[in-house]
N, C-alpha and C positions, 0 to 999 in steps of 0.2 A: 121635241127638244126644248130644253130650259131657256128661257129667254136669256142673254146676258146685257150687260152695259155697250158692247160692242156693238151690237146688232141696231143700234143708232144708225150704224154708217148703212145699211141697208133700207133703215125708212130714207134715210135722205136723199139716195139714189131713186128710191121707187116713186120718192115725190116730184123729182124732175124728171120723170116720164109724164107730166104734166106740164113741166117747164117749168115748176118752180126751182129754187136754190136758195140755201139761209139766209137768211136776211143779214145775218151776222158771220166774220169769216169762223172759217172750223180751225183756223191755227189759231190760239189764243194767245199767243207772240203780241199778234198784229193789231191786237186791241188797242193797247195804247195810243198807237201814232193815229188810229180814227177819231180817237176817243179828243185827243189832242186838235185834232181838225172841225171837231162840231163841238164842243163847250167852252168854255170863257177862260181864261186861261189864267184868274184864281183858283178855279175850284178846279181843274184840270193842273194847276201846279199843287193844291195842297194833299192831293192823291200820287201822282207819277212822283213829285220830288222829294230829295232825301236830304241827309244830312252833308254840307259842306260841301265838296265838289263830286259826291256823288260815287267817290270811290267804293263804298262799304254795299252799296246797290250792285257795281257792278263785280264783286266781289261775290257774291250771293249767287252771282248766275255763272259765272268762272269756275265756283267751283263746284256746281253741277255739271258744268259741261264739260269739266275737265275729266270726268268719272264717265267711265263708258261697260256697256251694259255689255254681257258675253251671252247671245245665248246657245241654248242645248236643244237640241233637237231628237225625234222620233220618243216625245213622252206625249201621253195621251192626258190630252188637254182639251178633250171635247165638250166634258161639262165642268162649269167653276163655278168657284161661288168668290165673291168680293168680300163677305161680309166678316165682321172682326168682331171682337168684344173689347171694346176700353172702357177704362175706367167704372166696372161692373157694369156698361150701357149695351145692346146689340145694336151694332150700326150694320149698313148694307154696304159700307164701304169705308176704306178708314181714310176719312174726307169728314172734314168742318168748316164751314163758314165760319173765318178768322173777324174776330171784330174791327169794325172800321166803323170810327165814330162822325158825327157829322152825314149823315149821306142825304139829307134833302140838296146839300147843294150839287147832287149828282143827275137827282131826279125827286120830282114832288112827293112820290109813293114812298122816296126814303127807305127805311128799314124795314117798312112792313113790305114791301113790296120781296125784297131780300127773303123777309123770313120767309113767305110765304112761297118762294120758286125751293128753299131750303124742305121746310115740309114735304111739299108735292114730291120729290123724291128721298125722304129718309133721313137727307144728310143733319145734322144739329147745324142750327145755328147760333152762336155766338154773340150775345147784344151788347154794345157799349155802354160804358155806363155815359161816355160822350153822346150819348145818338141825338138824334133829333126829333127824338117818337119815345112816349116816354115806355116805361116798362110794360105797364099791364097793358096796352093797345096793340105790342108787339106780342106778347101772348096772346094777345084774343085771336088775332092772327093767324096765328098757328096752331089753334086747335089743341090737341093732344101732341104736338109732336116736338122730339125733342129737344131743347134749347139751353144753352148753358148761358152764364152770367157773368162777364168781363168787367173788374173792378178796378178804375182807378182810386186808389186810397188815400181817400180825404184827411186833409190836418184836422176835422171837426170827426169825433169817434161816433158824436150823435147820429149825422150824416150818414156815415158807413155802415153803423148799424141799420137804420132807417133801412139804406138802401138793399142788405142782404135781405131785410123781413118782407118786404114788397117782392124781389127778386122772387125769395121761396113760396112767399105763400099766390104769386104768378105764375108757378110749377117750373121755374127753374132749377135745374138738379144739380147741375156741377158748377162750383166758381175759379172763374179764372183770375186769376192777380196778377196785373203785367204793374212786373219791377222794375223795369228799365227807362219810364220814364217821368222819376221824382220831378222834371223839369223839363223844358223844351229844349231842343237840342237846336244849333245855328242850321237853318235851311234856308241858303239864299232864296231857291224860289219862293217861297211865301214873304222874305223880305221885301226881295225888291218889289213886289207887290204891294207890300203891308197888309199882308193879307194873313187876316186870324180871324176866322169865320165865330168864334165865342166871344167876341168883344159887342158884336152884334147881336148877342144873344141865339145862336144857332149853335146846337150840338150840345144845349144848357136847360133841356126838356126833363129829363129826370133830376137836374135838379130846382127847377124852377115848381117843378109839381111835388116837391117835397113839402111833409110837414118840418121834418128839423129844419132843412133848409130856410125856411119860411122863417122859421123862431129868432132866426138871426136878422130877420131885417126888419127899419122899423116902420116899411109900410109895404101892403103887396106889392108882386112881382109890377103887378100892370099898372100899378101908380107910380113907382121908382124904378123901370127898368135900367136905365144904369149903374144905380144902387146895388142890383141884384149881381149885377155882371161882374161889380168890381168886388161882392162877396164871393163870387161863387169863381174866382180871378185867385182870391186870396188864402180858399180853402182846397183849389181844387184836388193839389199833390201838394207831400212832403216829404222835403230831402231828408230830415231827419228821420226816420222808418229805420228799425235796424232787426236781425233777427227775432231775437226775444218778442215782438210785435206780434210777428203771427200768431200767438198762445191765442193773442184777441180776436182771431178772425174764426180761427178754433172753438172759440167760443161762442161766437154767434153766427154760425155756418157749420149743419151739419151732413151736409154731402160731402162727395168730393169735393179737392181745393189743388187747385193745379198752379206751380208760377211761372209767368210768362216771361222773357225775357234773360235767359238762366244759358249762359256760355262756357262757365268753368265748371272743371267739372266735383271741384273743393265744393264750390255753389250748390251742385246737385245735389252733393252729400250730406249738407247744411239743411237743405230741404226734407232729404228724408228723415235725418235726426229730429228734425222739426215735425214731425206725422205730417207732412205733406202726402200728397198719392198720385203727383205728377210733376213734371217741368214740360214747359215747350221751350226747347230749344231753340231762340229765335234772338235777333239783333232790330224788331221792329220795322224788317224789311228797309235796311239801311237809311232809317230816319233818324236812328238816335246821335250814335257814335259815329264819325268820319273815320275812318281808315280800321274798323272795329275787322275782327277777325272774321271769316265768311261763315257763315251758320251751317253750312255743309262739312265744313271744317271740325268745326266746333263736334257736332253732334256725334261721331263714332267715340270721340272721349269720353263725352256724358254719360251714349248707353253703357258702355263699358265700365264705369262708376257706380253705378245707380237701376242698370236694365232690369235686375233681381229683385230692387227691393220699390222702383215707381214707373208710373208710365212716362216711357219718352216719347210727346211729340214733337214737331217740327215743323215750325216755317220760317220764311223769308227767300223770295226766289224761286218758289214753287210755280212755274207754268205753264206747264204741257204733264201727260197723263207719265211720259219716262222719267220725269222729275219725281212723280209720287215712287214710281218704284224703286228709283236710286235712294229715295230718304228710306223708303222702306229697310231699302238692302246696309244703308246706312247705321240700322239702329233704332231707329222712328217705329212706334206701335201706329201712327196714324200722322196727316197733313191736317195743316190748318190753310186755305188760302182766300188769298186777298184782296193784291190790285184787279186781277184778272175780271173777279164778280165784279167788282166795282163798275169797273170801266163797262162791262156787260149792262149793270145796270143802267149806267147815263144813258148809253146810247138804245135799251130797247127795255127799257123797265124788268118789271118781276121776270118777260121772258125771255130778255135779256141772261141776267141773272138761270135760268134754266138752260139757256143756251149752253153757257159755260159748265156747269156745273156734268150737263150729258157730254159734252165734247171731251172732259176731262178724264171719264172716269171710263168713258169709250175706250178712248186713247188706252188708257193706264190696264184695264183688260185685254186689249188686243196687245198690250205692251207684255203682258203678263203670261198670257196664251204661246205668245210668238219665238217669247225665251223658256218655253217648255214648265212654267206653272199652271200651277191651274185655284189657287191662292194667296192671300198675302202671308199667309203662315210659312211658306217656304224659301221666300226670299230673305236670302243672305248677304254677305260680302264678298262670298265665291262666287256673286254674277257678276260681279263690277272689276274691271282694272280702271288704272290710273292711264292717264295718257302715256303714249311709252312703254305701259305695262308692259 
C-alpha cells in the first residue's frame, strides 16, 4: 500500500507503545496559547497580534468555521495522492510556507531552520524579503528544493532589482508581491510594547547585505548602524506603487509573479490584465486592515473572476488540515500558512516547524479520504454548506 500523509497518525501511536508522545500538541489550535506561555511577550505579540482590536483575525476563522464540510460516503478512497501542480511547480501537496519575516526573534535558527523542515518534506517555502537570514544562506539551506521569493517593494528600484537578481540567481523560482502592506497598519500589541523588531536592526539582513542598499549609505552597515536602519526605515515600502508599476517587475523577474494581498475581485482582474499568473488571496492574517473583510469571504469572488485565466491561492486563518480543504472547495488551487509554523518553530525549532507542517497535511488527507476524495482535484463547493445550510 502507498504511503499517505495520514499514516502519521499511525507512527505516533506505534511510538507510544514505547511511551513516547509529541512533544508538541497535534491540534495546531493550541499552538498559540503555549507559544504565548514560553516567549517574551514582543516577539510573541509581533506574530499572534493584528490589526486594531483584532476583529479582521477573528474574522478569518468565522468564516471558516462558519463553512461546514458534507461528506459522501462508500467511494473508494484507498489510494490518494495530495500532490497538485501550481503555478507550472509539482508540489506533493498544495501547501506553502507563507512568509513571515523577522523569525530569529522566534528562534536563533530563524528561517533556515523553517526552510529546512519545508524541504525535508516538498512543501516550497517562501522567504521574506523582511527575514533575518539573508537570501542565499536560506538557499544554501535548502538544497534543491523549492523556494519562492516574497517581495516587499522598495521606494529605491535599485534595491528591488538588486533583490530579484540575488533572489534568482539563489534558484528562487516564483515571486511573490505582497500589496497590502505600502505601510504598517495600527497593532496595538506591538505598540504598547513599542515594539518594532527593525528599528533594532532585525528582520534588515537582505537588506544590510545588499550592494544597492550599501550605495545609499555614507559609511558601512557596521560603522553607522543606525544610519542603515533609518535608510532601510525610509525605503522600505511605498504607498505610491500603482498598477502600471508592475511592467517593472515584469521586467526584471522572469518566473512566475503572484500578488499577495488581493480581496476584490475588479483587483484580480487588474492582475491578470497585468500578465500576472497568480493572486493569494489574503488580508495579512488580519494585520493590515481592522474590520477588513474575512479572506474566506473574499476568495469564492476572486476565483470566480480570475480561476480561468490565474492561480488562486489563499491565506489567512488557515489552521488545521479541514481548513486547507474548505479553501480548496472555496476556490484556492493551494494554502499559504503561517502563524501555526511560526509558533512551531519558537517552541521546538526546524522540528517544530516539521511537526506542523505533518499534522497539517495528516489532517487535510484524512479530511480528504473521510469526505470520499481521494485528491485535491475533486473538491468543490458541493462539499461545503454554510451554517443553517
Amino acid at each position: 500500500m502507498a504511503e499517505h500523509w495520514g499514516d502519521f497518525q499511525y507512527e505516533i501511536y506505534l511510538n507510544g507503545m514505547t511511551g513516547a508522545v509529541p512533544r508538541l500538541p497535534t491540534d495546531l489550535t493550541r499552538l498559540e496559547e503555549l507559544t504565548e506561555g514560553r516567549l517574551e511577550p514582543g516577539p510573541v505579540g509581533y506574530v499572534a497580534g493584528s490589526a486594531g482590536d483584532g476583529s479582521t483575525a477573528r474574522a478569518n476563522r468565522a468564516a471558516l468555521e462558519r463553512r461546514r464540510i458534507v461528506p459522501r460516503m462508500l467511494r473508494d478512497v484507498r489510494e490518494r495522492d495530495l500532490s497538485v501542480e501550481v503555478l507550472g511547480r509539482a508540489l506533493p501537496a498544495p501547501l506553502a510556507l507563507a512568509p513571515v519575516g523577522v523569525l530569529s526573534i522566534m528562534h536563533p535558527e530563524a528561517e533556515s531552520a523553517a526552510a529546512r523542515a519545508a524541504a525535508a518534506h516538498g512543501v516550497p517555502y517562501i522567504l521574506s524579503s523582511a527575514s533575518s537570514t539573508p537570501i542565499e544562506q536560506v538557499a544554501e539551506a535548502m538544497g534543491d528544493a523549492e523556494r519562492w521569493f516574497q517581495l516587499y517593494w522598495s521606494r529605491d528600484r535599485e534595491v528591488t532589482r538588486s533583490f530579484l537578481g540575488r533572489a534568482r540567481a539563489s534558484g528562487f523560482t516564483v515571486l511573490v508581491v505582497t500589496l497590502d502592506t505600502p505601510m504598517l497598519a495600527w497593532r496595538p500589541r506591538d505598540l504598547d510594547q513599542a515594539y518594532l523588531p527593525f528599528l533594532h536592526g532585525v528582520g534588515t539582513a537582505n537588506y544590510f547585505t545588499d550592494p544597492a542598499f550599501a550605495a545609499g549609505l555614507a559609511k558601512p552597515v557596521h560603522e553607522d548602524p543606525n544610519a542603515a536602519v533609518l535608510h532601510f526605515v525610509n525605503l522600505f515600502a511605498d504607498p505610491g506603487k500603482t498598477w502600471p508599476d508592475l511592467a517593472f517587475l515584469r521586467e526584471n523577474w522572469d518566473g512566475p509573479i503572484v500578488l499577495k494581498g488581493v480581496l476584490h475581485p475588479d483587483d484580480a482582474r487588474l492582475a491578470a490584465d497585468a500578465g500576472m499568473d497568480g493572486v493569494v488571496v489574503s488580508n495579512h492574517g488580519g494585520r493590515q486592515v481592522a474590520g477588513s473583510v474575512a479572506a474566506a469571504d473574499a476568495l469564492p469572488r476572486v476565483a470566480r473572476a480570475v480561476g480561468d485565466r490565474l492561480s488562486v491561492l489563499f491565506d489567512s486563518g488557515v489552521r488545521t488540515g479541514d481548513d486547507v480543504f474548505k479553501a480548496l472547495a472555496l476556490g484556492a488551487r493551494a494554502v499559504l500558512l503561517g502563524r501555526p509554523y511560526v509558533y512551531g518553530l519558537g517552541l521546538d525549532g526546524q522540528s517544530g516547524v516539521e511537526h506542523v507542517i505533518r499534522c497539517l497535511l495528516a489532517e487535510f488527507d484524512l479530511t480528504l479520504a473521510l469526505c470520499g476524495h481521494r485528491g485535491p482535484s475533486t473538491v468543490g463547493p458541493e462539499d461545503l454548506v454554510e451554517d443553517g445550510g
